[in-house]
C-alpha positions as CSV (number, residue, x, y, z in Angstrom):
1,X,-5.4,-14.0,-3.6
2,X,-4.2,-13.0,-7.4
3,X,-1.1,-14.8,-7.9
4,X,2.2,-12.6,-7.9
5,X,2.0,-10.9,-11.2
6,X,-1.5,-11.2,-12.3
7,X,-2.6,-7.4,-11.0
8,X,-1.6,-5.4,-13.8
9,X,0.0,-2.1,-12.6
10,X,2.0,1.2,-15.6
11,X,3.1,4.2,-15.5
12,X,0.1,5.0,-13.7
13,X,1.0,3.5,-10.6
14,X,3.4,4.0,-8.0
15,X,4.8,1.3,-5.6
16,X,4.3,2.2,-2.2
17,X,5.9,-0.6,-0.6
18,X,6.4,-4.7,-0.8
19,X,5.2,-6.0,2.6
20,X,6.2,-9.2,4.2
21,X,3.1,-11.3,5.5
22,X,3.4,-14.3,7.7
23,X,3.1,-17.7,6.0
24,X,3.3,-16.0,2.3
25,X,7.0,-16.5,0.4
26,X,7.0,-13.4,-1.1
27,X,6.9,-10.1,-0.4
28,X,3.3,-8.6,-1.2
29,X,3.6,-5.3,-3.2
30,X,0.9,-2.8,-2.4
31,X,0.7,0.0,-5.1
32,X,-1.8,3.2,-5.2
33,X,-2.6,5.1,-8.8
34,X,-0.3,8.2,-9.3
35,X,-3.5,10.4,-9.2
36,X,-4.5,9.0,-5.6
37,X,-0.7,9.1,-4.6
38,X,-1.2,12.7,-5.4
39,X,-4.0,13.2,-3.0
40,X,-1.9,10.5,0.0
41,X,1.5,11.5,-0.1
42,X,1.2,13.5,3.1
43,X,-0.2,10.5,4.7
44,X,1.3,7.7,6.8
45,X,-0.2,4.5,6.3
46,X,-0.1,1.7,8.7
47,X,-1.8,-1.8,7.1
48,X,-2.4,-4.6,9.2
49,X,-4.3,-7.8,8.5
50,X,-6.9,-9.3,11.3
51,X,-9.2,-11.8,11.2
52,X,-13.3,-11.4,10.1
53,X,-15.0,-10.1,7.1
54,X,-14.1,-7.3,4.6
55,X,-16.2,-5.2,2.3
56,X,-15.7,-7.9,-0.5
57,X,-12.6,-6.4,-1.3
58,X,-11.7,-9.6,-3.5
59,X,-7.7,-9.9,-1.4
60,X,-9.3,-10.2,1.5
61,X,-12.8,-12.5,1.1
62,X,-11.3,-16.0,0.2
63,X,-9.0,-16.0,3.8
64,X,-11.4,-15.2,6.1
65,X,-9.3,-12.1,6.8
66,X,-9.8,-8.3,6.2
67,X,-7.4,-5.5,5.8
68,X,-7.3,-2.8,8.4
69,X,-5.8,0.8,7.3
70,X,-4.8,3.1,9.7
71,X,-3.9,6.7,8.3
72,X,-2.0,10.1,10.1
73,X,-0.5,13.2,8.6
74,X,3.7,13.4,8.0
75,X,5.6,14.9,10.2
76,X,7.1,18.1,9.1
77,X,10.3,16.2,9.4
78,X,8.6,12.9,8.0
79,X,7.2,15.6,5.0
80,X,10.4,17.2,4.3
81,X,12.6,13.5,3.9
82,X,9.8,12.7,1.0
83,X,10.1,15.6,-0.8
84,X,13.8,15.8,-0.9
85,X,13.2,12.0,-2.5
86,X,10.7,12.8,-4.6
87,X,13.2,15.7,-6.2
88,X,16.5,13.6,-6.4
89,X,14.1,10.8,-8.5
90,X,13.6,13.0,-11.2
């Protein structure tokens, strides 16, 4: 795993959450590109990290686990919270 810091993220990145994994100190950030946040922001994602092989997605190869995404639309409820966000942000 990159130590803390080393994955380089701008402007053209948006920090979707820090996520607290067993035996890790730190909370592990998890950002998306603003142009793929664009296309997800309707979408709930639930992350969860089990045991076997990934894709070679180079987070996940050296532990022997994998990361498994899970995705459903927003609420209309859900929807509406983010956009009123979104709007007092900027």
């Amino acid at each position: 795993m990159l130590p803390l810091g080393d994955f380089i993220t701008g402007d053209s990145d948006v920090l979707l959450a820090e996520v607290k994994v067993a035996d890790v100190d730190k909370a592990v950030p998890i950002w998306m590109s603003k142009s793929q946040f664009a296309y997800w922001k309707h979408t709930h994602l639930t992350i969860d990290v089990v045991k076997g092989r990934g894709a070679g997605f180079s987070l996940e190869a050296p532990e022997g686990k994998r990361f498994l995404i899970r995705s459903r639309l927003l609420t209309d409820a859900e929807d509406s919270y983010f956009a009123e966000q979104e709007s007092l942000a900027n």
